[in-house]
Structure formats: C-alpha cells, structure tokens
GUKEPA-286248 format. One record per residue (C-alpha): x negated, y negated, z. Coordinates in steps of 0.5 Angstrom, whole numbers, plus 2048, in hexadecimal, padded with zeros to 3 digits. Each point is the difference from the previous one (the first is absolute). Layout:
% GUKEPA-286248
XYZ...
END
This chain:
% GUKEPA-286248
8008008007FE7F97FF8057FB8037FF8028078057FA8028068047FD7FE8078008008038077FE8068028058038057FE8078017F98038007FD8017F98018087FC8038027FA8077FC8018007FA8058047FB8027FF7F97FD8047FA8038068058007FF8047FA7FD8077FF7FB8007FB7FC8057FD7F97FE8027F88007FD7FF7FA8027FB8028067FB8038038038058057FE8067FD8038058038057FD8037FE8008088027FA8028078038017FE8068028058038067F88028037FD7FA8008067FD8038018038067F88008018017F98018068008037FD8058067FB7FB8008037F98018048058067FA8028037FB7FA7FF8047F97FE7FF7FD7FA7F87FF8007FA7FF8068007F87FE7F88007FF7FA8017FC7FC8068007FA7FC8048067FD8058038088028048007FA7FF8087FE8058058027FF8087FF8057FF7FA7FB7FB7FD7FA8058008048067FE8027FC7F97F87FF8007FF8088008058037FC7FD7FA7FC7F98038008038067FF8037FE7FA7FB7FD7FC7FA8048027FD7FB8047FB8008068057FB8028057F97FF8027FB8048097FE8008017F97FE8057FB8008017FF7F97FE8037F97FE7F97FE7FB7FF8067FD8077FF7FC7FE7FB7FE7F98047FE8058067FB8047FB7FD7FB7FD7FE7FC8077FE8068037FC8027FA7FD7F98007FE8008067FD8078007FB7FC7F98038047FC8017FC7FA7FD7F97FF8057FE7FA8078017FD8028027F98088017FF8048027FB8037FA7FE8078048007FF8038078067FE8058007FA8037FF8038077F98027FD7FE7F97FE8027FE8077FC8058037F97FD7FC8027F98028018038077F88018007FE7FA7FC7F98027FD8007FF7F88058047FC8008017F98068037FC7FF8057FA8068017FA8058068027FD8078007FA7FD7FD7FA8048017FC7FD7FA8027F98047FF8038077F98017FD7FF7F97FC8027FD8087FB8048047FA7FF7FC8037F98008007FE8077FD8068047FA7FC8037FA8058028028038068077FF8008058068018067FF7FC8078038028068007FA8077FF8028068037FC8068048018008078008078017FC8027F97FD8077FF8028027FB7FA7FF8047FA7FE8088037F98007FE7FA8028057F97FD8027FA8047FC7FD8018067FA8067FE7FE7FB7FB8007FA8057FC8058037FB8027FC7FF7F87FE8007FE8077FA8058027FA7FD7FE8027F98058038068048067FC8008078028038078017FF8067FE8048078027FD8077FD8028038087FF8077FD8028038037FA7FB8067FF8008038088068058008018027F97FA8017FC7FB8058008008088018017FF8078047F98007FA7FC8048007FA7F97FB7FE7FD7F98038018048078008037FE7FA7F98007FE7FD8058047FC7FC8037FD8018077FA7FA8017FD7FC8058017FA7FC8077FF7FF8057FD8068077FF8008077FF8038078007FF8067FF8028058058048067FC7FD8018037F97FF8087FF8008018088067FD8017FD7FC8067FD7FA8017F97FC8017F98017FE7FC8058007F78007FE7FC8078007F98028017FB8028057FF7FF8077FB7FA8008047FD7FB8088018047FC7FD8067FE7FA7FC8077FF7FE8038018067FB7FA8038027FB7FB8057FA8008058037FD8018068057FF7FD8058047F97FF8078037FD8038058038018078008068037FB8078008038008068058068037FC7FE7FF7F97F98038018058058038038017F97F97FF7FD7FD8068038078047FE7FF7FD7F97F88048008028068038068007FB7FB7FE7F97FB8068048068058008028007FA7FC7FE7FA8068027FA8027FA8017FB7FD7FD7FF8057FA8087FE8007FE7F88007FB8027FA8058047FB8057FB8017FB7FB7FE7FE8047FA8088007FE8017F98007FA7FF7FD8018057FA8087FD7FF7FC7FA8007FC8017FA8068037FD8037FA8007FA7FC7FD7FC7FE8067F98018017FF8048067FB8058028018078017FD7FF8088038018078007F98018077FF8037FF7F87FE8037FF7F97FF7F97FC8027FD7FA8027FA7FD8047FD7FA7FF7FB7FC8017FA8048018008078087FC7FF8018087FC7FD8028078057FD8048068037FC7FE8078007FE7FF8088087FD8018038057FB7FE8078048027FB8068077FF7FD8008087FF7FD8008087F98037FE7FA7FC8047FA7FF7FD7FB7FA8017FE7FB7FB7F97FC8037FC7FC8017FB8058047F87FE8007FD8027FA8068007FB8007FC7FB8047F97FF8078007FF8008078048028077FF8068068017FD8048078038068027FE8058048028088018028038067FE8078028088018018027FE7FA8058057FD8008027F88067FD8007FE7FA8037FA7FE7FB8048037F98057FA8027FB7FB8027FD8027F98078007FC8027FA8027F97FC7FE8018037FA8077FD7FF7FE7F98027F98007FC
END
C-alpha cells in the first residue's frame, strides 16, 4: 500500500487482511509466513503480559534484561548457528548496535555503502562518523574502483549493504565483495531483515543462501517480519555480543517489551520447527512468478518472494494498483529506496497463500492490463 492516511490495516498481516473495514487478498507484505496471527505466538504473549506486566522499564545496563529477553538470544544463536546474539530494541538499531561495537572494537577505518542500501543502514554509517563512500547498486566492478580510490595505506575498509534487498528482491554479492575485499582484509555488514528466516538450505539468510561461513561477515535482522515477533537482532562470537552489549545502543534503550519478546521467542521455535513453511513460501513465489512471466512481465525463476515490476508510466502504476484494490486485491506501488523514480507495483508471497489464491490475483491483473 502506498497512502497510509487512507488505507489502514485493521487485522495482522496474511493471505486475507483487513484494511480500513474491508477484507483483501493480500501481497503487500513481509509477513512470510504468517505468524504475527499465530494463535501460538499470541498466547506466548498474552501469558507473559499476565506473569511479567508490559515491560521492565529500563535498558540492558539499567537491570532491563528478563530471563525472556535472553532466551530469545539463545533460541536466536541457535538458530543462525551462531557463537552467540544480542536481542535489540528494534531491527532499525540492530545495524547501528553492530556497527558501533565494530568501530570500537577497530575493525574498520572507513565506510563503503551501497547506494540503494536501506536508509537505516545510512543512519548506522553516520552514527560512527568516519568518511564513508557510496558504490553503485550491486556493483562489485564499482565497489573495487572505490576501494582503490579511498583506502588509505593501512585503513580497513567495512561494506555496508543489505542482504536481500526489500524494494525489487535482488541479493547482495556477498562472496564477490569478499574476494574484492580480501587484499585490504576489509569486512562485511549485512542489514539481512529480509533474508533471515527465508533464504538459504537452513532459512539462516543471506550467507546461508551463499554457504558462506566467514569470520569477515557480521550482520543482523529483524524478528518482526519472517519470525512474526519484534526487535533487532545481531549474531556472532562472544567477543564481539560482548562489545554490542556494551555499547550506546543497549545500554541506552530499553529491552524489548516482555510480551513480544514472548512472542518472538515462540515465533524462533515455530520457524525452528517447521522448515515446510519456507519451501511453501519458495513454491509459491516461484508460482507467481511464473504466472508473471505469462503475462508479459520480466521475472526471474528464483524463490525471492519479493516481485516488482512497472508499467510504462507511473500514472498507469497507479490505476493497476487502484483497480486490484476495487477487486480487493492489496499490492504496493512504492516508492521503496532503490526504486526508480516515478516508483513500481510491489507485491509479496506468503507461505500461506493458496493456488486459488495466486491464480485469482494472476487473472485479475491480466483482466486490468
């Protein structure tokens, strides 16, 4: 959705959701599979609010850390395979928590960011103040041209980016930045909000879709999308969950509220559990896609569940996107960072979303185009 002043939503995101009174069919999110209605997920929360209250009104340094808040960092190291993590206020400061422990740890001397990376990852750079170049959009040839450009003689170099872009579905090269990367010994950071839950042989994101395991990638997420929860998430040894426990951003906000870390931890256990879910969420992506293609559309044949495309003018963008509305179908026409001007149609498959489902979204567009 686009107009948030007219379109409300008025039930949890999934396949059908309420908006402003009416029931849509829905791809206009990122709630892959569904859990932020999840009967489990809600009475984890509502049993928490009963036995604890709402939240313990403090930060991590000020005795804000429940025995809720650090099994969602186990059942979260668990997860990802990871020596450890640390369980954030919000996905958007997980990238800043990262960074700064990063920084401090002198692991990096200067910045280079993709220049479609998600705004919060830009905030995180500025958060460290030291200089930081941009690179064009999944660029290594441009990523190497910058590096040799700015790298001083013993400055390490850190590359910002997302892992799974969330305006158009594409993913980072991360063993290319890699390899580009190793001569300076440089680093990676990876906003994986979009990645983490769904990608890879084991849903761990990005760096599983790859099969990468190296000591020169950080990341984190976010538990509010594939893990139907809330808050930030950020993954890695020992030493280095001890420097982002240390830092401004746990020590200065406070500990998720006690009921949706409640519902996070269930949401982990739940993803845990049942790993269908996500070669659902991949069939059905590749469905839409396909049906897609049929129509005209340039899609690829992967199982990104986030689709975009555009028409030939942003005005025609707009009708398609208030036409499926008037069939009460909800896709996005954005403006999301990284999109072209003038915006695109967005939509997003859900691991519950029925053939029935898909086929009538697929023959309705092709009535309207």
């Amino acid at each position: 959705m686009s107009d948030t002043t007219h379109y409300i939503m008025e039930s949890a995101p999934g396949s059908e959701t309420t908006i402003t009174g009416q029931s849509y069919l829905y791809f206009g999110g990122t709630g892959y599979y569904e859990l932020q209605s999840h009967p489990e997920l809600i009475n984890a929360g509502i049993e928490a609010w009963k036995i604890s209250g709402t939240s313990t009104a403090a930060s991590r340094r000020g005795m804000g850390t429940a025995a809720i808040h650090l099994k969602v960092e186990q059942l979260a190291a668990k997860y990802f395979a990871a020596e450890d993590a640390s369980y954030i206020a919000s996905g958007y400061l997980s990238n800043m928590a990262g960074l700064q422990a990063l920084y401090e740890a002198r692991s990096f001397d200067v910045i280079f960011i993709d220049q479609h990376a998600h705004f919060c990852i830009f905030d995180a750079a500025r958060s460290i103040g030291v200089e930081n170049f941009p690179f064009s959009h999944l660029s290594p040839d441009d990523l190497l041209r910058q590096l040799k450009a700015h790298v001083k003689p013993g400055q390490r170099p850190v590359v910002l980016t997302d892992g799974l872009f969330p305006g158009h579905g594409s993913i980072a090269p991360l063993p290319r930045y890699l390899e580009i990367l190793e001569p300076w010994n440089g680093i990676i950071w990876v906003d994986d909000a979009h990645g983490a839950g769904i990608l890879g042989p084991h849903g761990r994101g990005t760096e599983d879709h790859f099969s990468l395991n190296s000591d020169r990638i950080y990341s984190g997420t976010t538990m509010s999308k594939a893990f139907g929860g809330f808050g930030g998430m950020v993954k890695g040894s020992k030493t280095f969950m001890a420097n982002v426990r240390s830092g401004n951003v746990m020590n200065g906000a406070s500990q998720p509220p006690l009921p949706i870390a409640a519902t996070t931890a269930r949401g982990i256990e739940l993803v845990t559990a049942n790993p269908q879910w996500r070669e659902a969420l991949w069939r059905n992506a590749r469905l839409l896609k396909a049906g897609l293609r049929k129509l005209g559309f340039d899609t690829d044949q992967s199982e990104i569940p986030i689709i975009t495309f555009s028409l030939e003018n942003p005005h025609r963008n707009r009708q398609v996107f208030k036409q499926l509305l008037q069939r009460k179908i909800a896709i996005q026409n954005t403006n999301y960072p990284g999109i072209a001007a003038g915006g695109t149609l967005r939509m997003v498959a859900f691991s519950t979303h029925t053939d029935e489902q898909i086929n009538y979204f697929l023959e309705e567009l092709r009535s309207i185009i």
